[in-house]
MDTraj code that builds the backbone (N, CA, C; nanometers):
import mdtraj as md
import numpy as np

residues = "UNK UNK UNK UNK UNK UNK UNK UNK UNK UNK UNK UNK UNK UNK UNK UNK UNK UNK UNK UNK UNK UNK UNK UNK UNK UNK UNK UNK UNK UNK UNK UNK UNK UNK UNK UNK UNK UNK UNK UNK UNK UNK UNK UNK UNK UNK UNK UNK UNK UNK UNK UNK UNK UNK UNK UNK UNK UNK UNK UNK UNK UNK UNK UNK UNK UNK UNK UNK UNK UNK UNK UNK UNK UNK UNK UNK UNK UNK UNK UNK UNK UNK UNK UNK UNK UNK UNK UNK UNK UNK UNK UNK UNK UNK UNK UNK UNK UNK UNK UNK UNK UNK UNK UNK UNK UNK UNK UNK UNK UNK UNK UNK UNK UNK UNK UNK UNK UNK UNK UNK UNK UNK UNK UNK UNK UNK UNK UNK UNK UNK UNK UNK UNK UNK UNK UNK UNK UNK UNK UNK UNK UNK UNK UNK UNK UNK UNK UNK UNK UNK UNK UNK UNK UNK UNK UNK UNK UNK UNK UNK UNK UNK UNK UNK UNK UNK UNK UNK UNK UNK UNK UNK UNK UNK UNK".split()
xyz = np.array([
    [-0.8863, 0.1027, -1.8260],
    [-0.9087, -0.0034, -1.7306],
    [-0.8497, 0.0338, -1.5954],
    [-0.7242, 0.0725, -1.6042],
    [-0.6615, 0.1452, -1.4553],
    [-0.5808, 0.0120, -1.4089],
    [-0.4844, 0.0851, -1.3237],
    [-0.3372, 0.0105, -1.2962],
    [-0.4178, -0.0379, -1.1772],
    [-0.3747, -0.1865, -1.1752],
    [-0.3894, -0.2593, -1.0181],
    [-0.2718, -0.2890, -0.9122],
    [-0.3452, -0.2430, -0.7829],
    [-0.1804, -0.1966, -0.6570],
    [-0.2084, -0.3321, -0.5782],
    [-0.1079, -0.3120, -0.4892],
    [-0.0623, -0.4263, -0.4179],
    [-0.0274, -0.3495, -0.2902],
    [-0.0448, -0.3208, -0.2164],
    [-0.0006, -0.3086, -0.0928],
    [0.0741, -0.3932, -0.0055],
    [0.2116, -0.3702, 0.0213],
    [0.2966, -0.4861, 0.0773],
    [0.3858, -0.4041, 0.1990],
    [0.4010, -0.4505, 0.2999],
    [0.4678, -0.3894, 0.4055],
    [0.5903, -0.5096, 0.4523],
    [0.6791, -0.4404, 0.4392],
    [0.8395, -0.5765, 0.4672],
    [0.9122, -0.5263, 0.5125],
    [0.9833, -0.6123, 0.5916],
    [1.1101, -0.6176, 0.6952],
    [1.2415, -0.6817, 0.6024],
    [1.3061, -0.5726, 0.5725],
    [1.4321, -0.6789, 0.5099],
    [1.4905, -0.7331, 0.5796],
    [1.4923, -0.7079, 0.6924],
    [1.6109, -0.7733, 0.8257],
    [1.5847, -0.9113, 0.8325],
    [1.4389, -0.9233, 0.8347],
    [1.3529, -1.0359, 0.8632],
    [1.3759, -1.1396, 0.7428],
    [1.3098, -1.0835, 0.6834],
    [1.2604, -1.0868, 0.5259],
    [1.1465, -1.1564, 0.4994],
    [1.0588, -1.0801, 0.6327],
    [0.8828, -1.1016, 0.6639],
    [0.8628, -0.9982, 0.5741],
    [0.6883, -1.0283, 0.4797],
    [0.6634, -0.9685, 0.3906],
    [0.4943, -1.0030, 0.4006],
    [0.3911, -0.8863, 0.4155],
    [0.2813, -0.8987, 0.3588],
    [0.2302, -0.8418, 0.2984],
    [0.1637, -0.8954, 0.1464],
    [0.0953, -0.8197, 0.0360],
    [-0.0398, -0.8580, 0.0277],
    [-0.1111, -0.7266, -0.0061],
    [-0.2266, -0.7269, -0.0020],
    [-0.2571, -0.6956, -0.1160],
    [-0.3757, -0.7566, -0.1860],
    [-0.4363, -0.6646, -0.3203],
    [-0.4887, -0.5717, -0.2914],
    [-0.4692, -0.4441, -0.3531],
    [-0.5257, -0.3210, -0.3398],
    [-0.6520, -0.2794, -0.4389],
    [-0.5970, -0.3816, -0.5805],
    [-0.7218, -0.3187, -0.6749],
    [-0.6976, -0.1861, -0.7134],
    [-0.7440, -0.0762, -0.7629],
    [-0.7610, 0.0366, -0.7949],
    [-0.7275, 0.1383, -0.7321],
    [-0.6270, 0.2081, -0.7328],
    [-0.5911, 0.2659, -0.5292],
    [-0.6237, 0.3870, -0.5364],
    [-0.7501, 0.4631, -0.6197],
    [-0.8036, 0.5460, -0.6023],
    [-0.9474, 0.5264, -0.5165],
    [-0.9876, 0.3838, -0.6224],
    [-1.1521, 0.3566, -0.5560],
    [-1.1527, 0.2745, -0.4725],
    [-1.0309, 0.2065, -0.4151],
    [-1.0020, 0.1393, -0.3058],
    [-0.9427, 0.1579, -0.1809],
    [-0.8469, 0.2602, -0.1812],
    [-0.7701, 0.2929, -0.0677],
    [-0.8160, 0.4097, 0.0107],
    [-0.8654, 0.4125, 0.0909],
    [-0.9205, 0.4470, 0.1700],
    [-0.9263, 0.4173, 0.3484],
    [-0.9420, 0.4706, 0.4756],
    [-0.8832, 0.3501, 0.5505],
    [-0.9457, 0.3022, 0.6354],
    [-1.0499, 0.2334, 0.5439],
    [-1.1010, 0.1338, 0.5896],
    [-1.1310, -0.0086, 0.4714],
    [-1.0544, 0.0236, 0.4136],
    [-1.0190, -0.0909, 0.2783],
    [-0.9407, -0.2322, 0.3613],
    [-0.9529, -0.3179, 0.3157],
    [-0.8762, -0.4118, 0.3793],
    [-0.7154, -0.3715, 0.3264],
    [-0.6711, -0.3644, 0.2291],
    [-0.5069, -0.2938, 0.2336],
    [-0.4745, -0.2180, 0.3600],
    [-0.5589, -0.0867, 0.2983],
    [-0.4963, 0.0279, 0.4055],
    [-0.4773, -0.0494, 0.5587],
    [-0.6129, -0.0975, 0.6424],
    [-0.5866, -0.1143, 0.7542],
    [-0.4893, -0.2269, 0.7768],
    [-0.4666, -0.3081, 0.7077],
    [-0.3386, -0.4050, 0.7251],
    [-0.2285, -0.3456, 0.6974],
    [-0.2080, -0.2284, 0.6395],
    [-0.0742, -0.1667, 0.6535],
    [-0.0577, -0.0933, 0.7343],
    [-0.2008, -0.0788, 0.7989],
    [-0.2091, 0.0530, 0.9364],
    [-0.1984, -0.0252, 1.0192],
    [-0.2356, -0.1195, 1.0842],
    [-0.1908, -0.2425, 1.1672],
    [-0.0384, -0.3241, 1.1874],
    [-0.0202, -0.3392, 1.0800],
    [0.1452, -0.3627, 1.0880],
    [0.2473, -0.2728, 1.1103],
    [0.1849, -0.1161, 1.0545],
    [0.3067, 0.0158, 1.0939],
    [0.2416, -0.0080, 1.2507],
    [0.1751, -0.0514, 1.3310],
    [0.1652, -0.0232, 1.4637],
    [0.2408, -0.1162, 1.5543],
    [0.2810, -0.2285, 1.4920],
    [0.3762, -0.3171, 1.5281],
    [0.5052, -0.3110, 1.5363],
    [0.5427, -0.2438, 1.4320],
    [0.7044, -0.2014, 1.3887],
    [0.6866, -0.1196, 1.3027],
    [0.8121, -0.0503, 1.2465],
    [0.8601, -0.0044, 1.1423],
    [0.8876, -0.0979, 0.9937],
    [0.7479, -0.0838, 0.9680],
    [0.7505, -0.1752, 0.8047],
    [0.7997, -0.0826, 0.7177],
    [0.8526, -0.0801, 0.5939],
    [0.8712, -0.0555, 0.4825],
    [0.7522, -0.0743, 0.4218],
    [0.7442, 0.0171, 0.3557],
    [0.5609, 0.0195, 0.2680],
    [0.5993, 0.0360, 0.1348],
    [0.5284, -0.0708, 0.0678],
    [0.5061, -0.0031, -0.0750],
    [0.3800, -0.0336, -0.1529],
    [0.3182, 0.0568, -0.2458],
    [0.2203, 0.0439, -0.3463],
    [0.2649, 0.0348, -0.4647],
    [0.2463, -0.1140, -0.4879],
    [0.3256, -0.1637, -0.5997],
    [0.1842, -0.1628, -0.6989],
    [0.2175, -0.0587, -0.8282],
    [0.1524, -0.1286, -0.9427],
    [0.2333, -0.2454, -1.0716],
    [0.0849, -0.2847, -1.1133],
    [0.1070, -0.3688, -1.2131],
    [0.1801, -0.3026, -1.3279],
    [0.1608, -0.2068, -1.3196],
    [0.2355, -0.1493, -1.4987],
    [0.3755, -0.1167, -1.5142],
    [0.3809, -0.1610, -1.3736],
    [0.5873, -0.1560, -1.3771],
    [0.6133, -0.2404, -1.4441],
    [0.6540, -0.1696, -1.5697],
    [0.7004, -0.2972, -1.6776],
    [0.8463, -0.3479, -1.6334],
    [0.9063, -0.4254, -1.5946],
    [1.0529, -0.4648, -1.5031],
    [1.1546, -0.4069, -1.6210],
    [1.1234, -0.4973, -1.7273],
    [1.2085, -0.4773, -1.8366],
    [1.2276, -0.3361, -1.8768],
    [1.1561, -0.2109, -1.9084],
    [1.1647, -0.1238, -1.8872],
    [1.1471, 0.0170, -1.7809],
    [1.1586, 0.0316, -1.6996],
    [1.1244, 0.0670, -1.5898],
    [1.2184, 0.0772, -1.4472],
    [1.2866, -0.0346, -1.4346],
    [1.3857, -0.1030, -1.3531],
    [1.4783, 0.0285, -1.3245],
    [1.4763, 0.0797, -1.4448],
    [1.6313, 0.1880, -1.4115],
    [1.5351, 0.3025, -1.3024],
    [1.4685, 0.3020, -1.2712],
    [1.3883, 0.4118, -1.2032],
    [1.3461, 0.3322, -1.0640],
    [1.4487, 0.2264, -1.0166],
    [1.4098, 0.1489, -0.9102],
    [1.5578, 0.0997, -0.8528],
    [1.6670, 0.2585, -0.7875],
    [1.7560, 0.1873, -0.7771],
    [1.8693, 0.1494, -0.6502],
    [1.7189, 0.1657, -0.5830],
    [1.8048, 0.1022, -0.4602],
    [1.7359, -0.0585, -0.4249],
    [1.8370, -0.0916, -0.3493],
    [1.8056, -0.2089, -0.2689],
    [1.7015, -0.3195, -0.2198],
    [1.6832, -0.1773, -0.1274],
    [1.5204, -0.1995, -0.0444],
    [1.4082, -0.1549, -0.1532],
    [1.4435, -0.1029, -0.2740],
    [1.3085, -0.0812, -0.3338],
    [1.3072, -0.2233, -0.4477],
    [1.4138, -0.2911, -0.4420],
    [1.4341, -0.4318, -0.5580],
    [1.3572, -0.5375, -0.4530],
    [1.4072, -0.5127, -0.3320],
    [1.3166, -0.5925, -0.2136],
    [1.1681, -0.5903, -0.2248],
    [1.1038, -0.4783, -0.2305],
    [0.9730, -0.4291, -0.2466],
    [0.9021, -0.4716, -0.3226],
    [0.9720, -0.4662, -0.4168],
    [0.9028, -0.5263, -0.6276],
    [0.8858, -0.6689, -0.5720],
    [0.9949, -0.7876, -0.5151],
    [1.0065, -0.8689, -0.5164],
    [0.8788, -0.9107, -0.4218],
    [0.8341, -0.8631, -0.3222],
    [0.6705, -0.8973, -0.2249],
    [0.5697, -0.9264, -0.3053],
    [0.5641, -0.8930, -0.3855],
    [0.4358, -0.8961, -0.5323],
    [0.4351, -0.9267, -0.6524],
    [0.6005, -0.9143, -0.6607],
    [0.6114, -0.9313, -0.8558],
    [0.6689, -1.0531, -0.8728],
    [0.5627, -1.1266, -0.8991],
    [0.5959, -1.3042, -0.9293],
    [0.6200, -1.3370, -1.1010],
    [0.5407, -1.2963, -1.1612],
    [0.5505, -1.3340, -1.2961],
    [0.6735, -1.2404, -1.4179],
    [0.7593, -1.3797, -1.4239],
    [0.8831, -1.3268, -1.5073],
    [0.8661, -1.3843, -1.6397],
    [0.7411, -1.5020, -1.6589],
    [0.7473, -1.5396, -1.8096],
    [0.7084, -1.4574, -1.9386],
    [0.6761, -1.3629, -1.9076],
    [0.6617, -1.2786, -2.0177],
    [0.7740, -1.1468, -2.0609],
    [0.8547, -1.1859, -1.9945],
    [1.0464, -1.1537, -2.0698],
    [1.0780, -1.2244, -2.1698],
    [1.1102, -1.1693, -2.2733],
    [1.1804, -1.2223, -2.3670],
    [1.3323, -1.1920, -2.3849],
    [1.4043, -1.2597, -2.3941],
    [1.5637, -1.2313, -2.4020],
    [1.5901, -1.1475, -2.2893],
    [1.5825, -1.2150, -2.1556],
    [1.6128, -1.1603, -2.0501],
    [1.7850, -1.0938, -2.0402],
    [1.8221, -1.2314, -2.0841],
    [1.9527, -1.2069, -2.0883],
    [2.0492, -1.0578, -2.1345],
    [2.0086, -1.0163, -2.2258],
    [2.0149, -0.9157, -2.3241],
    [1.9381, -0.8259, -2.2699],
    [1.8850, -0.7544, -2.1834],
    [1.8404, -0.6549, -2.0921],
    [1.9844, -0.5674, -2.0217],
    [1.9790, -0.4560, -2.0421],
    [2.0524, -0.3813, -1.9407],
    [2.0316, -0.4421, -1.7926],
    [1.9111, -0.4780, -1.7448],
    [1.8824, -0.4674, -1.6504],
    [1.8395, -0.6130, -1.5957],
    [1.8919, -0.7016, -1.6714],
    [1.8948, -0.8526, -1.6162],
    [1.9218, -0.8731, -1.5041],
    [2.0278, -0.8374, -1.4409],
    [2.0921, -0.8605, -1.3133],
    [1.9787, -0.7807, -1.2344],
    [1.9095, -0.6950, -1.2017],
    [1.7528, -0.6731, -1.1091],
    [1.6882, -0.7585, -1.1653],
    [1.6386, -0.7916, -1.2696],
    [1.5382, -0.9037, -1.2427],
    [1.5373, -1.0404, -1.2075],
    [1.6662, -1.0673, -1.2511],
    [1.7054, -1.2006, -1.1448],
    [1.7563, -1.2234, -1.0071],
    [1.7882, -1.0680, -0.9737],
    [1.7467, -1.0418, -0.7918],
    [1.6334, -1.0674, -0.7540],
    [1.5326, -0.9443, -0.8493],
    [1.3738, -1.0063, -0.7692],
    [1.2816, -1.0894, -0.7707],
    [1.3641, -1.1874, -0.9091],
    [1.2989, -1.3352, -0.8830],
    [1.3673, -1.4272, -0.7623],
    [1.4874, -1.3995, -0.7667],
    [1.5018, -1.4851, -0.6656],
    [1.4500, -1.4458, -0.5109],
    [1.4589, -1.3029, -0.4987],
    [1.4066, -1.2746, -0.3743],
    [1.3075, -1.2990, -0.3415],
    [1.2154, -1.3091, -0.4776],
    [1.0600, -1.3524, -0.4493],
    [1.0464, -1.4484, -0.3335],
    [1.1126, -1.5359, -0.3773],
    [1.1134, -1.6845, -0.3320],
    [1.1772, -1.6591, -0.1527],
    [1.1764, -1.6324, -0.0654],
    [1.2813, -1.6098, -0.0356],
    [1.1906, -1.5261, 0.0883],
    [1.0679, -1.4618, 0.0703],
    [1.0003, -1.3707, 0.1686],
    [0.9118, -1.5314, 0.2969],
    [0.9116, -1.5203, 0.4088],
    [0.8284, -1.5695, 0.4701],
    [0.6443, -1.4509, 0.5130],
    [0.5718, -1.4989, 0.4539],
    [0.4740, -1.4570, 0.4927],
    [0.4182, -1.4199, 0.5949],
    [0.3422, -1.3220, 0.6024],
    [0.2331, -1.2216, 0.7214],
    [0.1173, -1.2802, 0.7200],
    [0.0257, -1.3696, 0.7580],
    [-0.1107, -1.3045, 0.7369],
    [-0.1712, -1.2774, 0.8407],
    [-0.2488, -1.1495, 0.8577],
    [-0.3129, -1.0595, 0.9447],
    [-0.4598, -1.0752, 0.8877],
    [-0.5284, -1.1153, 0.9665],
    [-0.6927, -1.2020, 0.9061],
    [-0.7654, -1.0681, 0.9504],
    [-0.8891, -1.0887, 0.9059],
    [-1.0284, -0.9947, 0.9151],
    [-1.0636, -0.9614, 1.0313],
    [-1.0828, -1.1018, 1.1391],
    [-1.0927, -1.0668, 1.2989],
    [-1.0163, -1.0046, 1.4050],
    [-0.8672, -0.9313, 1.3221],
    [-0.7616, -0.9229, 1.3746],
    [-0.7927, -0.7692, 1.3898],
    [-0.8008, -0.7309, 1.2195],
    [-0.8124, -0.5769, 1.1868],
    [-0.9490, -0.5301, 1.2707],
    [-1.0471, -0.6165, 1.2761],
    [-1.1795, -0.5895, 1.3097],
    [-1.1810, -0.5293, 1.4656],
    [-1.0892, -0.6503, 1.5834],
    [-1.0840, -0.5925, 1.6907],
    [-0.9910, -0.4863, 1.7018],
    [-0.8487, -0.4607, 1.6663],
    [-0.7961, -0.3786, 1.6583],
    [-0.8135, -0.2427, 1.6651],
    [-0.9215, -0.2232, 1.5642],
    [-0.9634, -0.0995, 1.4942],
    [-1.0972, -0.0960, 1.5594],
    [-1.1866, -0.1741, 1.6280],
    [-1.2708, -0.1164, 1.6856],
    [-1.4042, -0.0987, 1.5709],
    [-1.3915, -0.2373, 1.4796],
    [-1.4575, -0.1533, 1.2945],
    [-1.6461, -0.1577, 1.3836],
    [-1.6713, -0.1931, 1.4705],
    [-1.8012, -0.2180, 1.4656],
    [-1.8510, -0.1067, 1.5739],
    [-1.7729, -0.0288, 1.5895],
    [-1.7662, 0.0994, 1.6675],
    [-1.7442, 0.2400, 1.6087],
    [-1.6269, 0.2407, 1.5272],
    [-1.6054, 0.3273, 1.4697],
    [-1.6014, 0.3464, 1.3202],
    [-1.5869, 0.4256, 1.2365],
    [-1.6237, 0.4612, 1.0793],
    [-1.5100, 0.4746, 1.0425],
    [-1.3988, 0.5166, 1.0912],
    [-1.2319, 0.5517, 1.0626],
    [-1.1043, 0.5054, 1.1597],
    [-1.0336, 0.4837, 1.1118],
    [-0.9317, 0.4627, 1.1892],
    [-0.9260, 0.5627, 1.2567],
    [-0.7879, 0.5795, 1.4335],
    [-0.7501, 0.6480, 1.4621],
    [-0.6621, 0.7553, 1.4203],
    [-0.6402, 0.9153, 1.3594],
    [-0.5482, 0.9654, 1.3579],
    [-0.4920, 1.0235, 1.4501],
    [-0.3854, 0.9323, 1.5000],
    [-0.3032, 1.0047, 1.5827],
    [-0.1711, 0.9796, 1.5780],
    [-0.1043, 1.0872, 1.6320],
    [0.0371, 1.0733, 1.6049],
    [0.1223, 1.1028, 1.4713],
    [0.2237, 1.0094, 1.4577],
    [0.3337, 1.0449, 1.3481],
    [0.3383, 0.9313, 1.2952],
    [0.3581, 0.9599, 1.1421],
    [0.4554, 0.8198, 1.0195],
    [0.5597, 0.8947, 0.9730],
    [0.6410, 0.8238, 1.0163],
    [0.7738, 0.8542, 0.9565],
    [0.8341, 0.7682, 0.8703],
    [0.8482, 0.8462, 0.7684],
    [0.9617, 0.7747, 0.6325],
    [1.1229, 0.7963, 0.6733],
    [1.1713, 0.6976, 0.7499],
    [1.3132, 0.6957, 0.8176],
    [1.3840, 0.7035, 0.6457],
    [1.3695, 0.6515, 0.5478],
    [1.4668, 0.6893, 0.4453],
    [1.4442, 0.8159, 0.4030],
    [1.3302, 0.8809, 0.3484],
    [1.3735, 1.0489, 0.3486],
    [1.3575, 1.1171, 0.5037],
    [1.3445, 1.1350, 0.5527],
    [1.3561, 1.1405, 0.7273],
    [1.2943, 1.2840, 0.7148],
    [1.1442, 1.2141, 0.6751],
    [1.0237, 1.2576, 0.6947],
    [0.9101, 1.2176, 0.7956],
    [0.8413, 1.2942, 0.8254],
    [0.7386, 1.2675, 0.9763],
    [0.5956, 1.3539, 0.8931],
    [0.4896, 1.2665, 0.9309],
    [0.3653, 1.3141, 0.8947],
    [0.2957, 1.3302, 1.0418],
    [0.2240, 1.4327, 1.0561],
    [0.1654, 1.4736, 1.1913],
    [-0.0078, 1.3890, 1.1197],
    [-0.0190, 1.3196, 1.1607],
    [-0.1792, 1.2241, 1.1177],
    [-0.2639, 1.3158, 1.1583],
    [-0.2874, 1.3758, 1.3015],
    [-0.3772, 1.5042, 1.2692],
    [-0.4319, 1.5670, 1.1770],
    [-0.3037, 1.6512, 1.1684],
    [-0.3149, 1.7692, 1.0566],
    [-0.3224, 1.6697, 0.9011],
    [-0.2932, 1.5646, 0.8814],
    [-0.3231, 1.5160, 0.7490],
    [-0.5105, 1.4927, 0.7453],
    [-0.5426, 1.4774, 0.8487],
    [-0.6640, 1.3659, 0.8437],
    [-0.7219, 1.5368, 0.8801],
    [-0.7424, 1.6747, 0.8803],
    [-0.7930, 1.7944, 0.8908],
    [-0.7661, 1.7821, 0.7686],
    [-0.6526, 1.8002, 0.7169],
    [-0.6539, 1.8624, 0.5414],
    [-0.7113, 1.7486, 0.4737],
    [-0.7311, 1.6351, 0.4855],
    [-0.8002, 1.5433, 0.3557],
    [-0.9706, 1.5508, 0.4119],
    [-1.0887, 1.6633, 0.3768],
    [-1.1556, 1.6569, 0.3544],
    [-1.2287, 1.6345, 0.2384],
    [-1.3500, 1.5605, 0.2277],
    [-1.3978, 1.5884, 0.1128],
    [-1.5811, 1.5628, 0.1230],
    [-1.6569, 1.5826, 0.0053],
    [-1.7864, 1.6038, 0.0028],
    [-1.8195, 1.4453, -0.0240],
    [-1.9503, 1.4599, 0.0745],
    [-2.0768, 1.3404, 0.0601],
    [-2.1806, 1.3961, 0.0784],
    [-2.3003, 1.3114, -0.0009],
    [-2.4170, 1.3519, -0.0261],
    [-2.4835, 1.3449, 0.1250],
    [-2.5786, 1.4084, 0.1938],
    [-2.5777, 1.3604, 0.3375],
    [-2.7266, 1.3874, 0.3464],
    [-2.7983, 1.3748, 0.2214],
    [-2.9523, 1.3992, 0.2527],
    [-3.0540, 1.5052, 0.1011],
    [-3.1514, 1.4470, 0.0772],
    [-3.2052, 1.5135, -0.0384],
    [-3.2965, 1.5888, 0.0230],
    [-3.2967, 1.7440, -0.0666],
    [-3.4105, 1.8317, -0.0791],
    [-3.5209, 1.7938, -0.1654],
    [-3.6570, 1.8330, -0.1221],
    [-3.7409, 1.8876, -0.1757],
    [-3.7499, 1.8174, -0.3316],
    [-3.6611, 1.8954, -0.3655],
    [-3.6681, 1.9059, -0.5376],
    [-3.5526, 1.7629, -0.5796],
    [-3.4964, 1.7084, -0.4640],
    [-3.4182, 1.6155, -0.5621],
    [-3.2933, 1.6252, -0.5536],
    [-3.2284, 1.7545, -0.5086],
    [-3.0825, 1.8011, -0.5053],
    [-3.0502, 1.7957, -0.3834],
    [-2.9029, 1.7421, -0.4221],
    [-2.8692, 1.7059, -0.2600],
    [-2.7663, 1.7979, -0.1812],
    [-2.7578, 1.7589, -0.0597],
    [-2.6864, 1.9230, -0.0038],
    [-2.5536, 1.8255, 0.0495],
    [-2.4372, 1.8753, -0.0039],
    [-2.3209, 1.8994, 0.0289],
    [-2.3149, 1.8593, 0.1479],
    [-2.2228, 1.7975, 0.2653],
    [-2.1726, 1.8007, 0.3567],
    [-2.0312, 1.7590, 0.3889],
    [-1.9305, 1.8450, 0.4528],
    [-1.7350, 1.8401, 0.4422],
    [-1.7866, 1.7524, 0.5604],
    [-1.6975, 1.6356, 0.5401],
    [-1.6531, 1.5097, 0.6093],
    [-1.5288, 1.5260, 0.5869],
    [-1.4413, 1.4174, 0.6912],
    [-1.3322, 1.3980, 0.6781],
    [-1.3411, 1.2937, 0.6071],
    [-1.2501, 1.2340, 0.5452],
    [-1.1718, 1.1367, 0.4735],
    [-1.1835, 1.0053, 0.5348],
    [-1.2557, 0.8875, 0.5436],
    [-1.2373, 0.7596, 0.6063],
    [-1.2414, 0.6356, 0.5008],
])
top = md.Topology()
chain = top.add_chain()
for i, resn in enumerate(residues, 1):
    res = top.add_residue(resn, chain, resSeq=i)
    for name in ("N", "CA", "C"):
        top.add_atom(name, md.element.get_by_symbol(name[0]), res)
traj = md.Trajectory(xyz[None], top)
């Protein structure tokens, strides 16, 4: 069936938070998905914290592989449902999940509408977002050159049939 993502971008300072359903974040993310460009829209505002939260983070098991702070913050943008714990109490890891229930509660909401991303991005003009510039992950204090990412993520589309039925290859970039 395949794990379903959440795309959520948050300010702990704030403790502004918007999540998006992602659905499938192979056959969905892409950037011109409604996720992606609302997280590409908000990194243009500030420095959000990003995360792609799946569903199969089981809390109860899993948790120990989630152990900082800002990443208990993260879980908490999306992960609402705690009734299917049993004997919470009795968990190693009780004390995170009753952080990120309570934090749940606790986020003030984003919403960034359709007409927003639409003018922004120029969608009735262009096929892709802009790559330009840098994303930087200030916690591993990493920098992505968007260029050179959006050169290396090529891939094949069908761009027209021969004759016989077979179709010819054409390298696109990634949109």
């Amino acid at each position: 069936m395949g794990q379903i993502f959440h795309a959520c971008a948050y300010d702990t300072e704030e403790r502004t938070r918007c999540t998006v359903d992602a659905d499938k974040f192979d056959g969905n993310c892409y950037s011109y998905s409604g996720a992606v460009m609302t997280m590409h829209y908000l990194l243009r505002q500030k420095p959000y914290r990003i995360m792609w939260g799946g569903n199969y983070v089981e809390l109860d098991r899993h948790l120990k592989y989630f152990p900082s702070f800002e990443d208990l913050l993260g879980l908490s943008t999306y992960y609402h449902n705690f009734d299917e714990f049993e004997n919470l109490e009795n968990k190693k890891v009780y004390d995170k999940i009753k952080f990120i229930e309570a934090s749940s509660k606790l986020w003030k909401r984003i919403d960034v509408g359709i007409e927003t991303l639409k003018e922004s991005f120029k969608c009735d003009n262009y096929y892709s977002v802009k790559y330009s510039g840098y994303l930087v992950n200030h916690t591993q204090e990493l920098a992505i050159d968007l260029v050179d990412y959006y050169e290396k993520s090529k891939g094949i589309k069908r761009s027209g049939l021969i004759k016989d039925g077979t179709s010819v290859p054409e390298q696109v970039g990634i949109s």
